[in-house]
N, C-alpha and C positions, 0 to 999 in steps of 0.2 A: 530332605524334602524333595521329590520327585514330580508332585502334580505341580501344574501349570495355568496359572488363569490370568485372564487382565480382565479392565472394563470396558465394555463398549457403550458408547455414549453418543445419541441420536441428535440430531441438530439441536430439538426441542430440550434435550436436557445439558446441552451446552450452553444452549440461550439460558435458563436455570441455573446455571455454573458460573455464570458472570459473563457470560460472550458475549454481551451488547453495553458493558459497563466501557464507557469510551475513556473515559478519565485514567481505568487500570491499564486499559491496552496502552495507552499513550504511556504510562509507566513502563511498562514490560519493554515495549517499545526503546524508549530511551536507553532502560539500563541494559538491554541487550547491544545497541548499537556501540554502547561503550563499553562492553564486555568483547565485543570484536575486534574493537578500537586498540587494546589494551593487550591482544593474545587467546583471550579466556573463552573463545571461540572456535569452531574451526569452519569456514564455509567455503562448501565444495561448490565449482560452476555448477547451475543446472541444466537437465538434458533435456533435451525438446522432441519429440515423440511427431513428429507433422505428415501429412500426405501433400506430397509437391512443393511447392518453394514456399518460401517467408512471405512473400506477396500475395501467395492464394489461399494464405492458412484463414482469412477472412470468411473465405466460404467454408473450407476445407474443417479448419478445427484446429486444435494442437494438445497435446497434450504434455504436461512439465511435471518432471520430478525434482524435488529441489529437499536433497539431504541437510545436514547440518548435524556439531556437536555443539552443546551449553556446557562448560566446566565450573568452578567451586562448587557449591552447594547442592546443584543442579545434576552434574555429572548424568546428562541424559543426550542420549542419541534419538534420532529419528526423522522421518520423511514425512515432505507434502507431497500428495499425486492428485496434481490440479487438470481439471478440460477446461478449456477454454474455447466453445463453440458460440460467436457470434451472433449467428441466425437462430438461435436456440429461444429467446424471449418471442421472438415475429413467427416463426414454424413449428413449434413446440409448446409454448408456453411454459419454460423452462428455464429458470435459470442460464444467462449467459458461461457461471462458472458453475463447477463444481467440486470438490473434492474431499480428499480425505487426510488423517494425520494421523500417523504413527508413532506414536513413542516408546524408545525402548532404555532402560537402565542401563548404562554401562559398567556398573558391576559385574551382571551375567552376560547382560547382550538382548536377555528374556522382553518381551512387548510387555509392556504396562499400562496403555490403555491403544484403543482405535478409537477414531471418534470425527463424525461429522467435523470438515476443515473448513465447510464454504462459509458461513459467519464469520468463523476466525480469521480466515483468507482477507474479507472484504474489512474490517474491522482494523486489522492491521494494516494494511493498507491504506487506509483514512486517519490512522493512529499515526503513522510518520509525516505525514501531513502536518498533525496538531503539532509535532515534536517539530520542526520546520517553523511554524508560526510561534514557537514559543520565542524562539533565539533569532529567526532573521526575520517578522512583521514588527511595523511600527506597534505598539501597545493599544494605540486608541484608537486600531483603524475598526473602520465604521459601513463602508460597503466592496461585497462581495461580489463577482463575475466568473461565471460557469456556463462552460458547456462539454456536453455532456449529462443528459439525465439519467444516467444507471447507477447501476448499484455501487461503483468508487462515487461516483457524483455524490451519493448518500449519505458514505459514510466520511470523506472529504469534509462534507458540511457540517458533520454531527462535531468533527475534531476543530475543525476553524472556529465553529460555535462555542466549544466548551473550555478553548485556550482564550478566545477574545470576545470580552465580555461587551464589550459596545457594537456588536456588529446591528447595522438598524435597517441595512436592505440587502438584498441578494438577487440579482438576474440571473436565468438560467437559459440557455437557446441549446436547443437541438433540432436535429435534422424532421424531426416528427411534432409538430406542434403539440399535439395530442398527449404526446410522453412526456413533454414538459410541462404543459400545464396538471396535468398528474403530481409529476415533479412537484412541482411546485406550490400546492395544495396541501399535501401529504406533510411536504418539509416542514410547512410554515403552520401546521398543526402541531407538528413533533413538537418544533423547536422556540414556538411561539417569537417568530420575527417573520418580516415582510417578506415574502420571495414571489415572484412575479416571472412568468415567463414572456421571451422577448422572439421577435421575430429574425436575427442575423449576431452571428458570432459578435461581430463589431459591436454592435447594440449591448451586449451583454459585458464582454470585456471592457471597453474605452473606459476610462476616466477610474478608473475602481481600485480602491485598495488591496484588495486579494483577487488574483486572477486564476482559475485552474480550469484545466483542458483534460478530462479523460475520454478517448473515443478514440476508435479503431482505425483512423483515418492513416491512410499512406503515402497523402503528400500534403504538405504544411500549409493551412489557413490561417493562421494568427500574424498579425504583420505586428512590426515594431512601435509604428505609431500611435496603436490602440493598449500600449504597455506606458500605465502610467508612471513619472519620477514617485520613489518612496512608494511605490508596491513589490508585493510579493509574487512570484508567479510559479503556481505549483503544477510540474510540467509534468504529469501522469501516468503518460501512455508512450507511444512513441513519437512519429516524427510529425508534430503537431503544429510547428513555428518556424518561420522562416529563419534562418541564419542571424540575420540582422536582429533578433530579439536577443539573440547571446550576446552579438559583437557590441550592443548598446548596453546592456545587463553590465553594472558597477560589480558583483558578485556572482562567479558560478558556484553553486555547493552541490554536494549529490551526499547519496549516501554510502557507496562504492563503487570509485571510480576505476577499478578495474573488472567488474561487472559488465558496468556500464559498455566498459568498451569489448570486452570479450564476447556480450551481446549484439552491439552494433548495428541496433535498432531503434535509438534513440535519437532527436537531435544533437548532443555534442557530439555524440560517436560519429555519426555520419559526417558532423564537422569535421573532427578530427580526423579521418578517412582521408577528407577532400584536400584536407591540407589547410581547413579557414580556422582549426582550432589547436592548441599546443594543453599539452600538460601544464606546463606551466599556465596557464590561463584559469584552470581549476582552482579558488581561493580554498577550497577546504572540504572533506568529509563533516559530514553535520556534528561527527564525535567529539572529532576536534573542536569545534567551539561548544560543545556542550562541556567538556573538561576546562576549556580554557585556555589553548592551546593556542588555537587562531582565534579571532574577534569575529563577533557575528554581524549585527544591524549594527554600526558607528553613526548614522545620521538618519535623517524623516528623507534623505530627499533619496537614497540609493534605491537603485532598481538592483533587485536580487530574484534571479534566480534558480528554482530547486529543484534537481531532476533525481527522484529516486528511482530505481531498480528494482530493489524487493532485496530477501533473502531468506534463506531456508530455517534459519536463528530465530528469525524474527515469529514467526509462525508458530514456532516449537516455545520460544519461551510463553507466548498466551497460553497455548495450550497446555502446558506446566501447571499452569494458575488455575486451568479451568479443571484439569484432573483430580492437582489436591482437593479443589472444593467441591469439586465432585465423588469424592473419597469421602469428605467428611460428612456432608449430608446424606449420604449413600442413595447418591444416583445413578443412572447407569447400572447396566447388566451385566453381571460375571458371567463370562464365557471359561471353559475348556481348552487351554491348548491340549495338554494328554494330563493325564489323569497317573500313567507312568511311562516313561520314555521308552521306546521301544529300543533305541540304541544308543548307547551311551560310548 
């Protein structure tokens, strides 16, 4: 066999493939984390593509490639090639992220599908979330605090929503009133529970059983005092929270803490930099208490919190799920790599 073809698959027939099914990503989710956990992964740092420093990529942009291998069953290679431009929803009307997934068999090495990544991007990324609440929120917590109204904000909520069943209110603050109460509207449509936008960070976090923070921000506004005993606090983006939110936090978890620190954009990384954080201070990768290894929530009253990273795995195994079913209903378009190799 000589010709060459994969599928290509448009956002619209991703979202058709199951890209917005939250419950499966939070699976994929899961069993890949402990598929990494375990060996059965391989996940390379990712490379960051920027004009100017870390501090300007706000205006500037950045762009991240984040490879990965899935072994048993899976035995599939392949790449995310994410932008990430800021100012792209306010000067474009565009997408903050975008990008793309590659997957390739590692029998030949051959592509076997392309396919719109930004769903899949923001999807999984609210999917570790839910995997997060599964194992370290109290079961019956009951209100929400967010800021940040974008597209993690979205999907963050879709996953706290669909792992805990009694949530009965949600604050959202952002820097734009306007986008929040958007926010907030849209959500409480989707999701049929209360979400109300608030006028200051404080206002939105204090007193609340789940706290999360995703927003571009490069010097920390979340103080310790507004982190209540027996919440969860899902720490997003980067350096979002003063120090004192860790050093009070009964639990650090992440979900690769040599990412984390290899990136060095994050609140513990930065702690740990300064000298205010230790490895040893990390109670656990999320794997590990999802196996069983370490213990997750032990009580109603600990402050835990969860700072994921991302990884290139994670991405790739959704998108695994969205190909098969994209295979089987036969959606997406066969493309042409060659028809016969010109050199072999």
């Amino acid at each position: 066999m000589s010709k060459v073809s994969f599928i290509y698959l448009s956002q619209e027939e991703v979202v058709k493939s199951g890209g917005t099914d939250m419950l499966k990503t939070i699976s994929d989710v899961e069993e890949v984390l402990v598929m990494r956990h375990k060996g059965e992964c391989i996940v390379p740092h990712k490379v960051v593509l920027r004009k100017g420093t870390q501090e300007e990529e706000s205006v500037t942009g950045r762009v991240n490639a984040l490879p990965g291998y899935i072994g048993k069953d899976k035995n599939i290679g392949g790449i995310k090639w994410v932008a990430s431009f800021v100012q792209n929803p306010f000067k474009h009307g565009l997408p903050r992220s975008s990008s793309l997934i590659i997957i390739n068999s590692f029998e030949t090495g051959i592509p076997l599908a392309i396919m719109d990544g930004t769903i899949i991007s923001a999807m999984r990324t609210g999917a570790v979330a839910g995997v997060a609440c599964k194992y370290l929120a109290n079961k019956d917590a009951r209100t929400v605090g967010m800021v940040g109204a974008g597209v993690i904000g979205r999907t963050v909520l879709m996953a706290v929503k669909a792992v805990l069943k009694d949530i009965v209110q949600v604050q959202i603050y952002d820097l734009f009133m306007e986008r929040a109460e958007k926010f907030a509207k849209g959500m409480q449509d989707e999701l049929k529970v209360p979400v109300s936008a608030v006028d200051s960070a404080e206002k939105a976090l204090s007193n609340k059983d789940i706290i999360m923070t995703a927003t571009p921000a490069k010097k920390p506004y979340v103080k310790a005092p507004w982190v209540a005993g027996g919440s969860l606090y899902l720490h997003m983006s980067g350096y979002e929270c003063e120090y004192g939110v860790l050093s009070q936090s009964d639990k650090i978890v992440v979900d690769n803490w040599e990412d984390v620190k290899a990136r060095n954009s994050q609140t513990p990384a930065l702690m740990l930099h300064d000298g205010k954080l230790s490895d040893g201070n990390i109670h656990a990768e999320i794997a590990e208490i999802i196996i069983g290894e370490k213990p997750g929530r032990e009580n109603r009253k600990e402050r835990i919190f969860f700072n994921p990273v991302g990884m290139g795995v994670q991405n790739l195994m959704v998108a695994h799920r969205i190909y098969r079913t994209a295979k089987e209903k036969g959606y997406g378009q066969t493309l042409t790599l060659w028809d016969k190799p010109m050199w072999i």
